[in-house]
Backbone as XML, in Angstrom:
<?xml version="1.0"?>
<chain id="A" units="angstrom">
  <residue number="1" name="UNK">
    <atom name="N" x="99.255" y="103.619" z="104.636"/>
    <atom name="CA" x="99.788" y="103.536" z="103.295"/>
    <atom name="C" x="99.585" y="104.866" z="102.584"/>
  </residue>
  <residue number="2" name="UNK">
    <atom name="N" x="97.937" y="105.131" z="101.969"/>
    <atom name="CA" x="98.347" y="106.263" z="101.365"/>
    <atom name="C" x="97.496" y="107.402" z="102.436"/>
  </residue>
  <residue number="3" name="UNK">
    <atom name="N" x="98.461" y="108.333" z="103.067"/>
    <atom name="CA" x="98.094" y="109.030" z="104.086"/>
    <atom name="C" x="98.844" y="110.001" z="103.933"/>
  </residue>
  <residue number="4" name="UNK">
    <atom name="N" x="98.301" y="111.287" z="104.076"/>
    <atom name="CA" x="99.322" y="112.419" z="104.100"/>
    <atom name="C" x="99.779" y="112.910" z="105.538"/>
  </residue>
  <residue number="5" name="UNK">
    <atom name="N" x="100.922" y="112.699" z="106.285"/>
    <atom name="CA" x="101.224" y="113.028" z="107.085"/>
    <atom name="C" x="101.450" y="114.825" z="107.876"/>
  </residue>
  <residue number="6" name="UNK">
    <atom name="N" x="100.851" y="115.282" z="106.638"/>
    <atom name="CA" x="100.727" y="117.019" z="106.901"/>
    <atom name="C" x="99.198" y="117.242" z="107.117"/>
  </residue>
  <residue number="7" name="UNK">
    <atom name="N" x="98.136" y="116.882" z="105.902"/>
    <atom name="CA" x="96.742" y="117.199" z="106.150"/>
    <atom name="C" x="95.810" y="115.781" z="106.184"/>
  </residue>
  <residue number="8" name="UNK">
    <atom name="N" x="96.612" y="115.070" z="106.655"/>
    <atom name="CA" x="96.073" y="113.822" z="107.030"/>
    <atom name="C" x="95.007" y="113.539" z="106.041"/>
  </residue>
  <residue number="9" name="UNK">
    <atom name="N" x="94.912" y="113.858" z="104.788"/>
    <atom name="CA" x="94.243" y="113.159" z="103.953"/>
    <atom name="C" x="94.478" y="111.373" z="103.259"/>
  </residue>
  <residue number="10" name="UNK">
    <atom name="N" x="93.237" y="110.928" z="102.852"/>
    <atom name="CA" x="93.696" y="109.423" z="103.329"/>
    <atom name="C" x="92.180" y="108.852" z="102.066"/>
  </residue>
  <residue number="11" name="UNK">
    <atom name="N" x="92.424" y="107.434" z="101.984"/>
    <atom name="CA" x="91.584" y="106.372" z="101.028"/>
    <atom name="C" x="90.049" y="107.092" z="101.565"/>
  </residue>
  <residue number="12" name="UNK">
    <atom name="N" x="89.500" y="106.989" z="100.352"/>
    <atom name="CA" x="87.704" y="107.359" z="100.869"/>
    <atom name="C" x="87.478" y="106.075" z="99.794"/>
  </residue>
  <residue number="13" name="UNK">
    <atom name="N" x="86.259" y="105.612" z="100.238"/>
    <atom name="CA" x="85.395" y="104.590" z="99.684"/>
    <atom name="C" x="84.056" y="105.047" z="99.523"/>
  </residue>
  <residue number="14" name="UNK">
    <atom name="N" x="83.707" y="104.475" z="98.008"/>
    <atom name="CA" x="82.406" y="104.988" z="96.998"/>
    <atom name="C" x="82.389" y="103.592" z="96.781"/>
  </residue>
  <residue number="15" name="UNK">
    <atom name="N" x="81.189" y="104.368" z="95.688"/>
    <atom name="CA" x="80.054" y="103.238" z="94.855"/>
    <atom name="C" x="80.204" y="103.759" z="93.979"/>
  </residue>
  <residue number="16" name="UNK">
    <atom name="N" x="80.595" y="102.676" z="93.048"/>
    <atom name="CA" x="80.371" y="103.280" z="91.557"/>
    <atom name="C" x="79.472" y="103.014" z="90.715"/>
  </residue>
  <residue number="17" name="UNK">
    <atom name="N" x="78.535" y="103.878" z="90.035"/>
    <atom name="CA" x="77.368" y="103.484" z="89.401"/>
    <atom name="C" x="77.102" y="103.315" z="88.577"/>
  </residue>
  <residue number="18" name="UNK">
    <atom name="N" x="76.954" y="102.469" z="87.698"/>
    <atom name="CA" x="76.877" y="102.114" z="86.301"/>
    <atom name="C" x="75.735" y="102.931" z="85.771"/>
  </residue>
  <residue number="19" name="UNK">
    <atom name="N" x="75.618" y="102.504" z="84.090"/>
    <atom name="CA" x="74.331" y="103.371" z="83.628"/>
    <atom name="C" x="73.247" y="102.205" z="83.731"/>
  </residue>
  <residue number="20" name="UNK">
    <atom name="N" x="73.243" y="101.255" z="84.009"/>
    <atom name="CA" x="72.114" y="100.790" z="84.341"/>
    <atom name="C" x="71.784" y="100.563" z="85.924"/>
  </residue>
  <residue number="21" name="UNK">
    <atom name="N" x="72.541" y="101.151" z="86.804"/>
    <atom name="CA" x="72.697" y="101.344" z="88.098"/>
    <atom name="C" x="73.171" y="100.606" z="89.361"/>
  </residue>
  <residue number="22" name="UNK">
    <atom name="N" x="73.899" y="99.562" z="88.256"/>
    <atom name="CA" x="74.170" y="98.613" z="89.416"/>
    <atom name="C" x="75.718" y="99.381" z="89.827"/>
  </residue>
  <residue number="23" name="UNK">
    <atom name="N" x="75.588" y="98.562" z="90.790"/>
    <atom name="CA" x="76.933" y="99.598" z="91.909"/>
    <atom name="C" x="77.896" y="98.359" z="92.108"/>
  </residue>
  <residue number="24" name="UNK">
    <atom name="N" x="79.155" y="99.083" z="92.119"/>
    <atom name="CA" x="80.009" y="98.843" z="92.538"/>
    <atom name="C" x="81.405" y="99.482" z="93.779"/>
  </residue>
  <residue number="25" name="UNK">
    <atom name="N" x="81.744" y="98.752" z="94.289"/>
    <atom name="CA" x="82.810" y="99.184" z="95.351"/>
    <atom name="C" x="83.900" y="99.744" z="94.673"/>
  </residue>
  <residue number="26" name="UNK">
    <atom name="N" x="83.898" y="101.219" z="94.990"/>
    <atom name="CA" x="85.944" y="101.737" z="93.972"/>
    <atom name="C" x="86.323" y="102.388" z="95.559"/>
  </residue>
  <residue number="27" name="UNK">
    <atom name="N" x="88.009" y="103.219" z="95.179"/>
    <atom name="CA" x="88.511" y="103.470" z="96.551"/>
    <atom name="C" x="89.271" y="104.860" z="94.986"/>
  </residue>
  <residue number="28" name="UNK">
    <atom name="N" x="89.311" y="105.725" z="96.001"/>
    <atom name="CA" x="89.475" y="106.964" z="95.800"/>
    <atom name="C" x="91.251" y="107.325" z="96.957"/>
  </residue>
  <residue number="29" name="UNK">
    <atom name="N" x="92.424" y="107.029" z="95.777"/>
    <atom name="CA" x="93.560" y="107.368" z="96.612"/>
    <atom name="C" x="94.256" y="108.410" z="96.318"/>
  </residue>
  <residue number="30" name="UNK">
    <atom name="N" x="94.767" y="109.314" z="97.237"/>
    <atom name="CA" x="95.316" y="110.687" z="96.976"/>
    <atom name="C" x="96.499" y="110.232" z="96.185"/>
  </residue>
  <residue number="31" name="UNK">
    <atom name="N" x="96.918" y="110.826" z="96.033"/>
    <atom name="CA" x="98.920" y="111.529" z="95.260"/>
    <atom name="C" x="99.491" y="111.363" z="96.118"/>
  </residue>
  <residue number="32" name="UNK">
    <atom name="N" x="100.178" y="110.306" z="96.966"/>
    <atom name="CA" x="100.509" y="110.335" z="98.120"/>
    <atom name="C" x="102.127" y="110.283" z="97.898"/>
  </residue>
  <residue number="33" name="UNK">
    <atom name="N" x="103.711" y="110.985" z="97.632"/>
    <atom name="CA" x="104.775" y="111.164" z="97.514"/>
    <atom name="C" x="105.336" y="110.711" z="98.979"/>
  </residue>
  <residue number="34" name="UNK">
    <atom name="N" x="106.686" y="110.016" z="98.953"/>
    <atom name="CA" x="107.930" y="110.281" z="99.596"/>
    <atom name="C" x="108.924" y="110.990" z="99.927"/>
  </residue>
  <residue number="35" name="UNK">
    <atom name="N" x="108.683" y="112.008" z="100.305"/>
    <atom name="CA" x="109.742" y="113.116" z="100.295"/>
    <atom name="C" x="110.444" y="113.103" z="102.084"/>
  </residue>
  <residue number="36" name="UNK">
    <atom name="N" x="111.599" y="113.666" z="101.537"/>
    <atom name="CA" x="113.214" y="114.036" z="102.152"/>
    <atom name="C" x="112.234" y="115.441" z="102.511"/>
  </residue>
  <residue number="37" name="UNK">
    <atom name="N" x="112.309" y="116.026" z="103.800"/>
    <atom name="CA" x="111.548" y="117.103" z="104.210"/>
    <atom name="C" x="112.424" y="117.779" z="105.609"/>
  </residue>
  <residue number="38" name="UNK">
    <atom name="N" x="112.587" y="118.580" z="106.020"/>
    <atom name="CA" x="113.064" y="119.571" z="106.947"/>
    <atom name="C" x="111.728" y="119.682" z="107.670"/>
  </residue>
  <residue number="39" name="UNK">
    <atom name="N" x="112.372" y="118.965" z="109.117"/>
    <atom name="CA" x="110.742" y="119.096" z="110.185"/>
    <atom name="C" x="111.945" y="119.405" z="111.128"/>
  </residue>
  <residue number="40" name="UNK">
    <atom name="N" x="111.459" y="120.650" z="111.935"/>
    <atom name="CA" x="111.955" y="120.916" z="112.953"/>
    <atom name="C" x="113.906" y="121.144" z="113.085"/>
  </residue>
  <residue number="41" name="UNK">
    <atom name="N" x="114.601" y="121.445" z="111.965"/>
    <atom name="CA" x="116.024" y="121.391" z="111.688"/>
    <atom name="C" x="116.306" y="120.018" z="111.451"/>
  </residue>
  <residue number="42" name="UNK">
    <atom name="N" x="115.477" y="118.857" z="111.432"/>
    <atom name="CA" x="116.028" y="118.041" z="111.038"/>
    <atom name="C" x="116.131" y="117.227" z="109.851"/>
  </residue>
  <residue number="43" name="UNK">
    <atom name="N" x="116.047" y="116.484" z="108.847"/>
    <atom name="CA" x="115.907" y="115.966" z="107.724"/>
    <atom name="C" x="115.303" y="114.340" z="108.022"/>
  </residue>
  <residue number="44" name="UNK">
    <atom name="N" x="113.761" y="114.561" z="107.690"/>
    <atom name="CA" x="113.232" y="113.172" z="107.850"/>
    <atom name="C" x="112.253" y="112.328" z="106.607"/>
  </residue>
  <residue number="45" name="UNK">
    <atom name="N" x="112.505" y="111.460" z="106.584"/>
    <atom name="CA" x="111.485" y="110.992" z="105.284"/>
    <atom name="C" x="109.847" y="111.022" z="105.319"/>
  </residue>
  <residue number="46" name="UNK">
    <atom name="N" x="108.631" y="112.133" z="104.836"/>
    <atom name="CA" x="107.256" y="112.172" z="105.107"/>
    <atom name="C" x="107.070" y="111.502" z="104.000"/>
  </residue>
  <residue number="47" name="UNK">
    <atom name="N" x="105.323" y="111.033" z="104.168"/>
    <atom name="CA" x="104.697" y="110.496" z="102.787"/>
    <atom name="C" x="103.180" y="111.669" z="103.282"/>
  </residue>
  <residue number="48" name="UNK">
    <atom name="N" x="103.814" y="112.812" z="101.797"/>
    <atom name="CA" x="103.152" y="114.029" z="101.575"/>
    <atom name="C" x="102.272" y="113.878" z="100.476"/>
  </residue>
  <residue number="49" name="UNK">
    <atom name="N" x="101.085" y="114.476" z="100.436"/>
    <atom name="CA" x="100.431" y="114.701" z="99.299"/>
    <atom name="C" x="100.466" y="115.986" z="98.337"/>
  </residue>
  <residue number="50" name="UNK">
    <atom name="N" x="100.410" y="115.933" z="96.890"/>
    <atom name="CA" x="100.781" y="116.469" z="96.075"/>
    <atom name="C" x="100.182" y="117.779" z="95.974"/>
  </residue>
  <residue number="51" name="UNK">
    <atom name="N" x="99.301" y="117.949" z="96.981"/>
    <atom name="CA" x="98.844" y="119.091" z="96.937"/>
    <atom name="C" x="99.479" y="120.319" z="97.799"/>
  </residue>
  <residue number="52" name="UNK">
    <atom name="N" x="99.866" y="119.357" z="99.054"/>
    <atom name="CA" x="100.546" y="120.129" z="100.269"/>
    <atom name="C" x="102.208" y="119.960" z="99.691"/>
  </residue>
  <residue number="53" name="UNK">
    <atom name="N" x="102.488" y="119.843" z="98.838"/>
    <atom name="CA" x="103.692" y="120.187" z="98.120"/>
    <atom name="C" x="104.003" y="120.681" z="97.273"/>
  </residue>
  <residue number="54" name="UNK">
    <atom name="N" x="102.510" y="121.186" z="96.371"/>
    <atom name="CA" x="102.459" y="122.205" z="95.792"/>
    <atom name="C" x="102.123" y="123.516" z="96.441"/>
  </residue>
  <residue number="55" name="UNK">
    <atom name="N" x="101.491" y="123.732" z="97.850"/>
    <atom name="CA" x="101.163" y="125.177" z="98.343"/>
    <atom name="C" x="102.222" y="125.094" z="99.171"/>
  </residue>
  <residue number="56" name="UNK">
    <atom name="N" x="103.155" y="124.863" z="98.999"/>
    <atom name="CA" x="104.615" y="125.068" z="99.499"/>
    <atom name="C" x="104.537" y="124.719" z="101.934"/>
  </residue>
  <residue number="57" name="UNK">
    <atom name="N" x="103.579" y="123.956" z="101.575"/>
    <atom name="CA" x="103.445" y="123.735" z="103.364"/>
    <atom name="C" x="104.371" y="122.633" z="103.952"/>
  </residue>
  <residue number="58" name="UNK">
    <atom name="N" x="105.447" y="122.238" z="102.597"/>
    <atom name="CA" x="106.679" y="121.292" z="103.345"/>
    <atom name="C" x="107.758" y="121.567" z="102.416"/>
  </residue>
  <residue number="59" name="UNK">
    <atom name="N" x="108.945" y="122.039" z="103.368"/>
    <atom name="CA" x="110.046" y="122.801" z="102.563"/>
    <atom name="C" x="111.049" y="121.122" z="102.666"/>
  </residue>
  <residue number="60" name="UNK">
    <atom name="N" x="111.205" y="120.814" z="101.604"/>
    <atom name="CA" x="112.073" y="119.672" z="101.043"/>
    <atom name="C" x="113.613" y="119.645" z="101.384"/>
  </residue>
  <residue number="61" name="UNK">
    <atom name="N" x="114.505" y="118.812" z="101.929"/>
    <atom name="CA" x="115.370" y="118.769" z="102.213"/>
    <atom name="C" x="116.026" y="118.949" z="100.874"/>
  </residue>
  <residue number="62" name="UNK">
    <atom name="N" x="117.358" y="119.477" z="100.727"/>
    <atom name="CA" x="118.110" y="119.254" z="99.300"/>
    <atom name="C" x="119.741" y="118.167" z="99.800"/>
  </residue>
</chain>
């Protein structure tokens, strides 16, 4: 689901700690986009993260 198919970044799981310290379970999910992308001359649909589409490491189909 949310997975970046370029830097394979993906869900991490924490504890979240209150101020009196009791913990709880949270999930930490990237920016994970749908993009129309040029792999190899061809035009295929990735699910990219917003970061690797901002340092320009997937050139977008138009």
């Amino acid at each position: 689901m949310a997975k970046c198919d370029i830097c394979e970044k993906e869900v991490v799981f924490s504890q979240q700690v209150s101020h009196s310290h009791r913990r709880t379970a949270r999930t930490y999910k990237p920016n994970v986009q749908t993009v129309k992308a040029n792999i190899n001359g061809s035009t295929k649909k990735i699910n990219v993260c917003t970061r690797c589409l901002k340092s320009g490491k997937v050139e977008r189909a138009m």
